[in-house]
C-alpha positions in Angstrom: 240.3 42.7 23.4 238.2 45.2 21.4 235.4 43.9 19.3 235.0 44.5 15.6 231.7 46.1 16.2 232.0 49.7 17.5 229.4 50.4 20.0 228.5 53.9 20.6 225.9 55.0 23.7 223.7 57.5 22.4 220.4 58.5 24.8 221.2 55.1 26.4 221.0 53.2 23.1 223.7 50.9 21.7 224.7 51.9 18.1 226.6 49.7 15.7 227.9 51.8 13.6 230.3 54.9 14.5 228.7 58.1 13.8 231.3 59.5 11.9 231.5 56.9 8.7 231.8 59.0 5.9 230.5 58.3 2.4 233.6 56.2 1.8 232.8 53.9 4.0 229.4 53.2 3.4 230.4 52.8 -0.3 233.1 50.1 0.9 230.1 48.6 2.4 227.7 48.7 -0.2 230.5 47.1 -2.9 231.4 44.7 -0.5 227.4 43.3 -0.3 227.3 43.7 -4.0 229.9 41.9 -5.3 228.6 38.8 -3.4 224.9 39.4 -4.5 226.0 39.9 -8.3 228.0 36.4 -8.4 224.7 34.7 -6.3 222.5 36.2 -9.0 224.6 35.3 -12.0 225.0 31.9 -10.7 221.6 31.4 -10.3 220.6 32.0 -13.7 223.1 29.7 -15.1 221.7 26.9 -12.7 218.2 28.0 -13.7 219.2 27.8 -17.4 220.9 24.3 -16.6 217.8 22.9 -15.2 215.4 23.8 -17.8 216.2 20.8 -19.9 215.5 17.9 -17.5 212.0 19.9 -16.2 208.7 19.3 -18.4 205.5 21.2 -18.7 204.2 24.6 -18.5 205.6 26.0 -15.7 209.2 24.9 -16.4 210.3 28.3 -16.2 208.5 29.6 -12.9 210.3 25.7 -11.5 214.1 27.0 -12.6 213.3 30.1 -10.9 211.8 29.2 -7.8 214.5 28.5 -4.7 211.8 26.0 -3.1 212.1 23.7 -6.0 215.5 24.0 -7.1 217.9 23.5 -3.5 215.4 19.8 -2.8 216.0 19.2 -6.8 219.1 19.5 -7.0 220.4 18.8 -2.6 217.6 16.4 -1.9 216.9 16.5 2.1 219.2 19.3 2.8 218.2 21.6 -0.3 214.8 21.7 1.9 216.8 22.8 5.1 218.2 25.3 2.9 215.3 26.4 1.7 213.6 26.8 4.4 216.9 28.5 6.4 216.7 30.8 3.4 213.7 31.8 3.3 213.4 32.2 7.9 216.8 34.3 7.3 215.3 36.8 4.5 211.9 37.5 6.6 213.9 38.1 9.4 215.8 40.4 7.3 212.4 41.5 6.0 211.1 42.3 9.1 213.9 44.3 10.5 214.4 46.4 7.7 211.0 47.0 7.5 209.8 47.9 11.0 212.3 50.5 10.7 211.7 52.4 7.4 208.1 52.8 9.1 209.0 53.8 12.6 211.3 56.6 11.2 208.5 57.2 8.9 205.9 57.8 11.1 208.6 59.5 13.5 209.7 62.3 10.7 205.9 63.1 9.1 203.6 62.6 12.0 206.0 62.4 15.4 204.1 58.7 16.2 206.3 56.8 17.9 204.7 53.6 19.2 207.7 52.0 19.5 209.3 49.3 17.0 208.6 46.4 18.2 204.7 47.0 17.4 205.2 48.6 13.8 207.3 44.8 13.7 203.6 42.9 15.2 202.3 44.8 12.5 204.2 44.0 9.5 204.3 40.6 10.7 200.6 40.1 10.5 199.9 41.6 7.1 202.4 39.8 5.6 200.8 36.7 6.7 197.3 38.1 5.8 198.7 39.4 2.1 200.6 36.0 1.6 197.7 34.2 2.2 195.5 36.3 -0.3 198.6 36.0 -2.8 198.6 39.8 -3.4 201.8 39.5 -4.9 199.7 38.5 -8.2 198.4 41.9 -8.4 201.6 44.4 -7.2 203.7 44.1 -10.9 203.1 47.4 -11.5 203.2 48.3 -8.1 206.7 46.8 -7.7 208.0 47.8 -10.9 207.4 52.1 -10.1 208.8 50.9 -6.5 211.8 50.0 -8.0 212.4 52.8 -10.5 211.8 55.0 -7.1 214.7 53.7 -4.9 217.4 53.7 -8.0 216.3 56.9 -8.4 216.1 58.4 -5.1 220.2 56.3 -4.9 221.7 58.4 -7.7 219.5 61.8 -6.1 221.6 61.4 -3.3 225.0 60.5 -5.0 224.2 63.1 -7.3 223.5 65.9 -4.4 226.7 65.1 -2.4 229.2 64.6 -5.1 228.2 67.7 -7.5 226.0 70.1 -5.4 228.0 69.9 -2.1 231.7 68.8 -3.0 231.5 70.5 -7.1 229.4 73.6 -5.6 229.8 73.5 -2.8 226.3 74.3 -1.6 226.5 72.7 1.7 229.1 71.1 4.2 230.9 67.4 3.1 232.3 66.6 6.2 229.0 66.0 7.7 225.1 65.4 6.4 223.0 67.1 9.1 220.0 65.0 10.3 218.2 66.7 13.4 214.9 67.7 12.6 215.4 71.4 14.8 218.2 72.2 12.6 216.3 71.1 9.1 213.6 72.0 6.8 210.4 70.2 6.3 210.6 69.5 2.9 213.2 70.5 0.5 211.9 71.3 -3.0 215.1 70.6 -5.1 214.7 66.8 -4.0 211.1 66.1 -3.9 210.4 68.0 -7.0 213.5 65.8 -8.7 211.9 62.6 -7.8 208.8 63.0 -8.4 209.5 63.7 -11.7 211.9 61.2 -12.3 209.5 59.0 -11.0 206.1 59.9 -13.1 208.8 59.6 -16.3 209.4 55.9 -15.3 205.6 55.3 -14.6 204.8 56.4 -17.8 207.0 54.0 -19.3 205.3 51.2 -16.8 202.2 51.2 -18.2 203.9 51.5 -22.1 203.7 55.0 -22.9 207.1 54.4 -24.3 209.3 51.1 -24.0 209.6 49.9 -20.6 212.9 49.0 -21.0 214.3 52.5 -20.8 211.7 53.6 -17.8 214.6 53.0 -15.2 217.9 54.7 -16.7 215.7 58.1 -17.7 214.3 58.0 -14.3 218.2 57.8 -12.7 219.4 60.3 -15.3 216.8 62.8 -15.0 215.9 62.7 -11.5 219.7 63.6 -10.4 220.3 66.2 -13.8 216.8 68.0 -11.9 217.9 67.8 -8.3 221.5 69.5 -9.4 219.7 72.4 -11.5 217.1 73.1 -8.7 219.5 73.2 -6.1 222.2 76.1 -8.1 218.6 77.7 -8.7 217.8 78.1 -5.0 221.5 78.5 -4.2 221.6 76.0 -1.2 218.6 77.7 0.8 217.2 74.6 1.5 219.6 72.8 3.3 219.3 74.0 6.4 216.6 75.9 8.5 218.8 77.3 10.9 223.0 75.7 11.0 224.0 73.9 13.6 226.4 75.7 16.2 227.4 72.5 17.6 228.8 71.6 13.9 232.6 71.0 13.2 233.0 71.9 9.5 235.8 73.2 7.3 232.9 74.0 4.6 233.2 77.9 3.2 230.2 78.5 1.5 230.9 80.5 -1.8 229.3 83.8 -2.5 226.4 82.7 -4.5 224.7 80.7 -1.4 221.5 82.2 0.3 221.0 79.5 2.7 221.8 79.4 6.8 226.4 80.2 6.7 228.3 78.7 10.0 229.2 80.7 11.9 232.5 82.3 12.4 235.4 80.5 14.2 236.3 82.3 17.6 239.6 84.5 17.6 241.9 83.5 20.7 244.1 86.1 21.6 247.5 85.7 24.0 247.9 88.7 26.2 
């Protein structure tokens, strides 16, 4: 019987996800965890907003919104296992997710590869050491430009598969190449577009202009940029050198400057 989970051996590592999943499937993935989340949150504001009534003082508000008081207030015994299964399950989560957005960090910029159980030890410990110094007093505005960077950097990448490689057709759809050999460093169109984006949502952090619309300019701009760079430099930056190893139906059209597949080998029958 074959398990759900397809497990692919790559340099002796077990991978849990097939290599080929195209962008369909991770959006089927992504609505599927969003769905969920968007009921959880919903219903957790009307159970906040039910609670406020029967809770007195000052801090009524931070109580209706805090997990740790509301499962035991509303569950007794059991809303503390909850709680505290919760909370176990998301730093888990946390430090997972974490210890790898450093190691491929670190891997792509600086080729330091320690290995991820340590950058784990490590986040483990400063979260301890932050928790206990309650820096998350002082990381609002820290947070908020956070935020604004990853709904941003999301639509940049919607925005450079759907228009500038399936509308323009700037670069292959079939398959996002990932190998550093085959890539360049840096490419302007994206970093440029985000940083942009990004300093126009900052600006709106710290009130320049109402914070309220500091997020949708940042996902509309950064994505309009990232589309006008990338017709400007015609697709050049896509590639450092294309992959010969690559199966793609892509044609490039005549106005791109970049790396071009090569040509398919004739077979001839004598």
């Amino acid at each position: 019987m074959r398990s759900v989970v397809f497990r692919h051996v790559i340099g002796g590592r077990f991978l849990f996800a097939k290599p080929d999943v195209t962008y369909k499937g991770t959006a089927t993935i992504m609505i599927g965890m969003l769905v969920p989340m968007t009921a959880v949150i919903i219903l957790g504001a009307m159970l906040a907003y039910t609670l406020l009534p029967h809770l007195t003082g000052n801090n009524s508000y931070a109580m209706a919104s805090d997990p740790g008081f509301v499962f035991p207030f509303v569950m007794g015994f059991l809303g503390m296992v909850f709680a505290v299964v919760t909370q176990i399950r998301i730093n888990v989560m946390n430090l997972y997710s974490g210890s790898l957005a450093l190691s491929n960090t670190m891997d792509i910029a600086f080729r330091f590869r320690p290995g991820r159980q340590w950058w784990m030890l490590l986040i483990w410990i400063l979260g301890v050491v932050f928790y206990a110094a309650n820096v998350l007093q002082y990381m609002g505005t820290f947070l908020a430009i956070t935020g604004i960077l990853t709904n941003t950097w999301v639509f940049i990448i919607l925005a450079d598969y759907y228009i500038c490689r399936k509308v323009m057709r700037l670069a292959p759809t079939d398959f996002v190449e990932f190998r550093q050999e085959y890539l360049r460093s840096w490419n302007p169109a994206g970093m440029i577009s985000l940083s942009l984006a990004v300093l126009i949502g900052a600006l709106g952090v710290f009130h320049v202009y109402p914070i309220y619309y500091a997020s949708f300019l940042s996902m509309i701009i950064g994505p309009v940029v990232n589309v006008i760079l990338t017709a400007v430099s015609k697709g050049r930056f896509y590639f450092r050198e294309f992959p010969n190893d690559a199966r793609t139906n892509w044609i490039p059209p005549s106005s791109y400057q970049g790396p071009k597949p090569p040509k398919p080998l004739k077979c001839s029958i004598w």
